[in-house]
C-alpha positions as CSV (number, residue, x, y, z in Angstrom):
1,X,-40.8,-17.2,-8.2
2,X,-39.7,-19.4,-5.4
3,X,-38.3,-17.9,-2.4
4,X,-37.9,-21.1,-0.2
5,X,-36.7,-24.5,-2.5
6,X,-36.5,-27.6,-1.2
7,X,-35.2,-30.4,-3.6
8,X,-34.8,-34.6,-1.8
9,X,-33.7,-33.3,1.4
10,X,-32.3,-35.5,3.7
11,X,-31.5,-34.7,7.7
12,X,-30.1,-37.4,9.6
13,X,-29.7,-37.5,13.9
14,X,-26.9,-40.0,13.6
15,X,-27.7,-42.6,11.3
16,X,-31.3,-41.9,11.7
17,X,-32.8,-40.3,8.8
18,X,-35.8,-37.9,10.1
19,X,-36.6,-36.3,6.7
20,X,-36.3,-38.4,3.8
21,X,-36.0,-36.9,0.3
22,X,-38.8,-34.0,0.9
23,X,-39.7,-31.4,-1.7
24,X,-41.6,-28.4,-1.8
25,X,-41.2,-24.9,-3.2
26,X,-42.7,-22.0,-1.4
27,X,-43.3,-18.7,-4.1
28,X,-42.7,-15.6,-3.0
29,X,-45.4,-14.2,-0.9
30,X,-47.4,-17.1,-0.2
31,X,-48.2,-18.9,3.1
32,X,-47.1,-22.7,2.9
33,X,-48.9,-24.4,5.8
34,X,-46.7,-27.5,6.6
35,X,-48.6,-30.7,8.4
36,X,-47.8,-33.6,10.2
37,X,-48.1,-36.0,13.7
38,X,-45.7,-35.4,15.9
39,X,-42.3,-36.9,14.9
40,X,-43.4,-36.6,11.0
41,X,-40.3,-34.2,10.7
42,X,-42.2,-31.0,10.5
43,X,-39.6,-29.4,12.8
44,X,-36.5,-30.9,11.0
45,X,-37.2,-29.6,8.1
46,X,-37.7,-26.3,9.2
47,X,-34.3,-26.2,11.5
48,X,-32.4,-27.3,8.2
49,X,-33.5,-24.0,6.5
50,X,-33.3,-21.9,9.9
51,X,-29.6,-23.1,9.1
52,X,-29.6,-24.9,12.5
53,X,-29.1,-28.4,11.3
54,X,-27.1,-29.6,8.4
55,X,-28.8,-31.6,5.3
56,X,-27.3,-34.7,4.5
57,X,-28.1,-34.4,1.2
58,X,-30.6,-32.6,-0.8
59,X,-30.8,-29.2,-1.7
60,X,-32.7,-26.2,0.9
61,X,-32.5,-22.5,-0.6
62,X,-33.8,-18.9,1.1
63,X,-34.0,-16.1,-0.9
64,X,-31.8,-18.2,-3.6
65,X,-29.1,-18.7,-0.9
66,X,-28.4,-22.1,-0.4
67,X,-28.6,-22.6,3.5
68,X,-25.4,-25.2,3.7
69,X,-23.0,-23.2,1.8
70,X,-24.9,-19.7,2.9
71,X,-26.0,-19.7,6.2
72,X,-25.3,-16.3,6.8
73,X,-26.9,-14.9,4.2
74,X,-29.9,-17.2,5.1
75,X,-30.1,-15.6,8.1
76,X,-30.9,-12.2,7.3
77,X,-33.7,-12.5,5.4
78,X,-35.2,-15.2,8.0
79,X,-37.3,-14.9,11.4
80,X,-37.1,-18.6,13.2
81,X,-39.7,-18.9,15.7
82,X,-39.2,-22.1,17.3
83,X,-41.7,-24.2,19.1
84,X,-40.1,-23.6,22.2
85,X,-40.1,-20.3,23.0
86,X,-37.0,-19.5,24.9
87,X,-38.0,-16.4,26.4
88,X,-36.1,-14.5,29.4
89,X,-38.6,-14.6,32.2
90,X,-36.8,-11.9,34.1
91,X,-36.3,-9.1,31.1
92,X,-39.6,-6.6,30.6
93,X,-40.8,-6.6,27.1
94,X,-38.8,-3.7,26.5
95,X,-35.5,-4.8,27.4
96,X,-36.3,-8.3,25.4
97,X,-36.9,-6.4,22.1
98,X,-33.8,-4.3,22.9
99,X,-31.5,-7.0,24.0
100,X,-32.7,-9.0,20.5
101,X,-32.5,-5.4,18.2
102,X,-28.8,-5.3,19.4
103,X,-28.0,-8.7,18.4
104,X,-29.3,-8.4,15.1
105,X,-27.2,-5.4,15.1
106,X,-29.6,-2.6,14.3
107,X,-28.9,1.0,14.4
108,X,-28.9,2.4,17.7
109,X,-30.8,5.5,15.9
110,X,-33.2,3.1,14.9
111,X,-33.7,0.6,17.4
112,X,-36.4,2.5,19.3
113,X,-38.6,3.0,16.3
114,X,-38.9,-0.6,15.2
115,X,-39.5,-1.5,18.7
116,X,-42.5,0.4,18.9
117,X,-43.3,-0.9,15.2
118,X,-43.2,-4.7,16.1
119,X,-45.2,-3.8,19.4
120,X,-47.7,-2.0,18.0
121,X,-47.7,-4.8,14.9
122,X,-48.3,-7.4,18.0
123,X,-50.4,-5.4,19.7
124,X,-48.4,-5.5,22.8
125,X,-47.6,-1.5,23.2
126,X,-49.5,-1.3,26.9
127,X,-47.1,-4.7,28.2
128,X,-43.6,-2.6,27.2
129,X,-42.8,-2.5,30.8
130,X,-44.6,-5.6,31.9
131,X,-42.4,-8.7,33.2
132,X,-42.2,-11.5,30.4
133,X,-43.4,-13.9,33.1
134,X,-46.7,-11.7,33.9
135,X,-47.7,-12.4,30.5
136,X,-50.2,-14.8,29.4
137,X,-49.2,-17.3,27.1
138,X,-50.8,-15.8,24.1
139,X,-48.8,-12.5,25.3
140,X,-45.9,-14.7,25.1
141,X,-46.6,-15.7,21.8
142,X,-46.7,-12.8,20.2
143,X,-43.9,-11.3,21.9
144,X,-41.9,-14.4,20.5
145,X,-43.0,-13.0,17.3
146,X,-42.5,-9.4,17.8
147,X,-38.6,-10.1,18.6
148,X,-38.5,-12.2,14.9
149,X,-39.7,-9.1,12.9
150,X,-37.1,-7.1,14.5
151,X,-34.7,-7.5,11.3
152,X,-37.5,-7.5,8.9
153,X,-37.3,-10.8,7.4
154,X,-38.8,-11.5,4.4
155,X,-39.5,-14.7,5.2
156,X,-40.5,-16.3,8.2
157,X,-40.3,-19.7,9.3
158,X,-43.0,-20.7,12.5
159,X,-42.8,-24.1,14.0
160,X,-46.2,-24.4,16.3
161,X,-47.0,-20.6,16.7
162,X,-50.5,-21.0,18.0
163,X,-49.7,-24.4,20.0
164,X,-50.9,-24.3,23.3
165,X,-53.2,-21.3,23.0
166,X,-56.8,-20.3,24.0
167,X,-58.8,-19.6,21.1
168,X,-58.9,-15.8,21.3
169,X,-55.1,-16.1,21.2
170,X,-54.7,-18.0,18.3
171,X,-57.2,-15.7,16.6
172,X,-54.6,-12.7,17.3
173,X,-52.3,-15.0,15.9
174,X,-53.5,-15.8,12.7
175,X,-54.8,-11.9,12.5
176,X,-51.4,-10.9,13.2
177,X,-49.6,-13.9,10.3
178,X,-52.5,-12.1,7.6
179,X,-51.1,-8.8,8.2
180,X,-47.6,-10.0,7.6
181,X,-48.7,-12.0,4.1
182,X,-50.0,-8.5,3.5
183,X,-46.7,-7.1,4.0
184,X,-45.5,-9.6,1.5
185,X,-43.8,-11.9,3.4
186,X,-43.3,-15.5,2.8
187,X,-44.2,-17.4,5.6
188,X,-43.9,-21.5,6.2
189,X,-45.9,-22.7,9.1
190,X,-46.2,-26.0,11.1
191,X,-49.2,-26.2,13.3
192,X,-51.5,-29.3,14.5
193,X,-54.7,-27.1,14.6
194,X,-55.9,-27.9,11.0
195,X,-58.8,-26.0,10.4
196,X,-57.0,-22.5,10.9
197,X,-54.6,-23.5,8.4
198,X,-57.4,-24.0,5.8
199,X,-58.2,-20.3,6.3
200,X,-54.7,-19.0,6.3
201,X,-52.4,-20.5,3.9
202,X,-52.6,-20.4,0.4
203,X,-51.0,-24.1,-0.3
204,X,-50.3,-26.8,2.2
205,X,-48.0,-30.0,3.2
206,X,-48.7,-33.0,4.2
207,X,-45.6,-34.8,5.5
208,X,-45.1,-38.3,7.7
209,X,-42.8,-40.8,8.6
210,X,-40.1,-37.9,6.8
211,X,-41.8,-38.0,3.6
212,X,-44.1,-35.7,1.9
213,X,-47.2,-37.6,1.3
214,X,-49.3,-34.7,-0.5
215,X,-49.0,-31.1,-1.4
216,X,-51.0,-28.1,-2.9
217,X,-53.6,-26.4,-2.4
218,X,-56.4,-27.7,-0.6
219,X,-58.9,-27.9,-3.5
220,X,-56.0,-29.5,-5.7
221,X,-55.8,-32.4,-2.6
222,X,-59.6,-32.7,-2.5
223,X,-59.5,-33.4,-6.1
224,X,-56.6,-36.1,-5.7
225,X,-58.4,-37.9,-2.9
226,X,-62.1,-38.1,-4.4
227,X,-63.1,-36.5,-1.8
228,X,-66.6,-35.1,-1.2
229,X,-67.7,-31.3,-1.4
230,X,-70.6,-29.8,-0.1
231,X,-72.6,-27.1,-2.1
232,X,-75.2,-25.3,-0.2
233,X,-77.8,-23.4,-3.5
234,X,-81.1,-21.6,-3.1
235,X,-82.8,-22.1,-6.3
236,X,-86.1,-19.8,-7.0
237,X,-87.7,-22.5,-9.4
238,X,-87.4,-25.5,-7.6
239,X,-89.2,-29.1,-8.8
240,X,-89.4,-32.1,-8.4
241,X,-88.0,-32.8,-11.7
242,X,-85.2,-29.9,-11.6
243,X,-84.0,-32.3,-8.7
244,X,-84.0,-35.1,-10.6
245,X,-82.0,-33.1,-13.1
246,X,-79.4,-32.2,-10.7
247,X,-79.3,-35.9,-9.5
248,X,-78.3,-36.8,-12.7
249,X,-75.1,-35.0,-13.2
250,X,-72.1,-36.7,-13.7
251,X,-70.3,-35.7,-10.2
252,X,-72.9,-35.3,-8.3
253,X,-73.0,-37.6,-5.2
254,X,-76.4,-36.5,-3.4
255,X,-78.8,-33.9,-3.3
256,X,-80.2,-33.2,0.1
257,X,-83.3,-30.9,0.4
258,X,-83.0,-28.6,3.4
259,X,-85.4,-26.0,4.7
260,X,-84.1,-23.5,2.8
261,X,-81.7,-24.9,0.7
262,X,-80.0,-27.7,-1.6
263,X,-77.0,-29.6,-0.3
264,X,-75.8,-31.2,-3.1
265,X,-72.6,-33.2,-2.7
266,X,-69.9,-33.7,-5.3
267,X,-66.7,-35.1,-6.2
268,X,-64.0,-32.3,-7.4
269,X,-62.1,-34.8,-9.1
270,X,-65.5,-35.4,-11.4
271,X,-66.8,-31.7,-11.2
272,X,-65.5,-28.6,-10.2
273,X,-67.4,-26.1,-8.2
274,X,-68.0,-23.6,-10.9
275,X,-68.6,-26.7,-13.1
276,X,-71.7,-27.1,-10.8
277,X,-72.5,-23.9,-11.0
278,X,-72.5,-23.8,-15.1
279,X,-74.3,-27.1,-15.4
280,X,-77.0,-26.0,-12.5
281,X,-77.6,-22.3,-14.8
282,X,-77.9,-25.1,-17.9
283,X,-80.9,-26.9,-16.6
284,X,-82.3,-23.4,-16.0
285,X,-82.1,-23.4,-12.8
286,X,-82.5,-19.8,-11.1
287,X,-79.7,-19.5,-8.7
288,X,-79.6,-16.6,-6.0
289,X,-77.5,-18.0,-3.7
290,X,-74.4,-20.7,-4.2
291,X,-72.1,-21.3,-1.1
292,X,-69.1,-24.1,-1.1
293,X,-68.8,-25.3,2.2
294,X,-65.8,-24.9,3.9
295,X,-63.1,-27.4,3.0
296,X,-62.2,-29.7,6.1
297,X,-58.6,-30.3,6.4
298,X,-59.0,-33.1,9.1
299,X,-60.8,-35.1,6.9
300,X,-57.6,-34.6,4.1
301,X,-54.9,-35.2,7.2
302,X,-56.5,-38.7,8.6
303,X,-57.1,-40.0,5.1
304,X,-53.4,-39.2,3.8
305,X,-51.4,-40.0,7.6
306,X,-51.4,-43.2,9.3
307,X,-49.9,-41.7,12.6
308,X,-46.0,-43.2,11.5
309,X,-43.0,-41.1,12.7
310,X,-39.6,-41.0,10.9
């Protein structure tokens, strides 16, 4: 089931159209890892379901709520965490979360408890009294995203969480976004750094110019492209003429003999990994080990972008 629809949306800043006609669905659960160069209209799209800018056209539902006729209901089941973060310098950590837990309305009876849940979720329980502007920006971060979780949203939008960040932060980050898939929530997220997408989300965006160039997951867009996979195999009876073998299969790009190892390249779209793996245990081959190498989401973005901004 989908729990964030997009059907041809259309956001206009004046008569300048800065998504055009974009569609996705996002099921319930999943992380949707949304892509672009700057100016693609990443960050529009996400504002129209945050309910902060109006569609011109199209169709956006949360939850099954239709964010132009339903904003309110949108906005209880969402956490926006903009790229910006907007925080009050001057406020401790504690008074932020309990300035925010008042204007989502919480019980007073229960404010105090989810406060210490969200902190200890972030990990930022020893900073309570800490100034916001003595944290580091990673602290920052995740205090951004300890004041979204406040309502418990079910789903949660994140435009650049990790931008900005050293990499020990944005490892806290993405630790902190698979805890919350393992919550259940839905979670769309724009970020530049590709790679850490790869790991995170289960299906992924491509968008430029205000169109959605690709979508799926990142095998299904290796497939569409052609592009090439790298198998890395350990096989216990290797020959010359089980190479051969190998070289001969329809899909199969290269074989590269390593130290220890075959790397043998193929095209998805041809031959699937387990395909390989079938056809490799039909030449007789004596597998004991058989490792995909990791799929490389830069390669996908630069072939499908051009750099164009709406």
């Amino acid at each position: 089931m989908a729990f964030i629809e997009i059907e041809s949306l259309v956001v206009c800043y004046g008569r300048t159209a800065a998504v055009k006609g974009v569609s996705f669905q996002v099921p319930q659960g999943e992380v949707f890892g949304f892509i672009g160069p700057n100016g693609a209209g990443k960050t529009t799209t996400i504002k129209a379901l945050a309910t902060l800018l109006k569609p011109a056209s199209g169709r956006a539902r949360v939850g099954g709520f239709e964010v132009r006729v339903q904003p309110d209901r949108v906005r209880q089941i969402i956490g926006y965490m903009p790229d910006v973060l907007g925080l009050y310098d001057e406020l401790t950590v504690n008074e932020y979360l309990h300035f925010f837990a008042a204007a989502y309305r919480l019980d007073p009876d229960r404010c105090e408890r989810v406060v210490n849940d969200v902190l200890t979720l972030t990990d930022l329980g020893g900073k309570r009294h800490a100034r916001i502007d003595e944290l580091s920006r990673g602290m920052q971060q995740r205090l951004s995203l300890a004041r979204v979780l406040l309502n418990d949203p079910q789903c949660l939008l994140l435009d650049e969480p990790a931008s900005n960040l050293d990499p020990r932060a944005r490892i806290e980050i993405r630790e902190i976004l698979k805890e919350l898939q393992n919550l259940g929530k839905t979670i769309l997220i724009s970020s530049h750094i590709l790679h850490e997408l790869a790991q995170l989300c289960t299906r992924i965006g491509i968008i430029e110019a205000g169109r959605m160039v690709a979508q799926g997951s990142l095998e299904e867009i290796y497939r569409t492209l052609g592009l090439v996979r790298v198998i890395h195999v350990q096989v216990a009876n290797q020959t010359p003429e089980l190479l051969e073998q190998i070289r001969k299969l329809d899909g199969v790009v290269a074989v590269a003999v390593e130290v220890d190892r075959l790397a043998i390249q193929i095209q998805e779209d041809k031959l699937p990994v387990v395909g390989l793996a079938d056809r490799l245990h039909g030449l007789g081959a004596q597998i004991y080990m058989f490792q995909p190498q990791a799929m490389d989401l830069e390669t996908a973005f630069m072939k499908l972008t051009q750099g164009k901004t709406a």
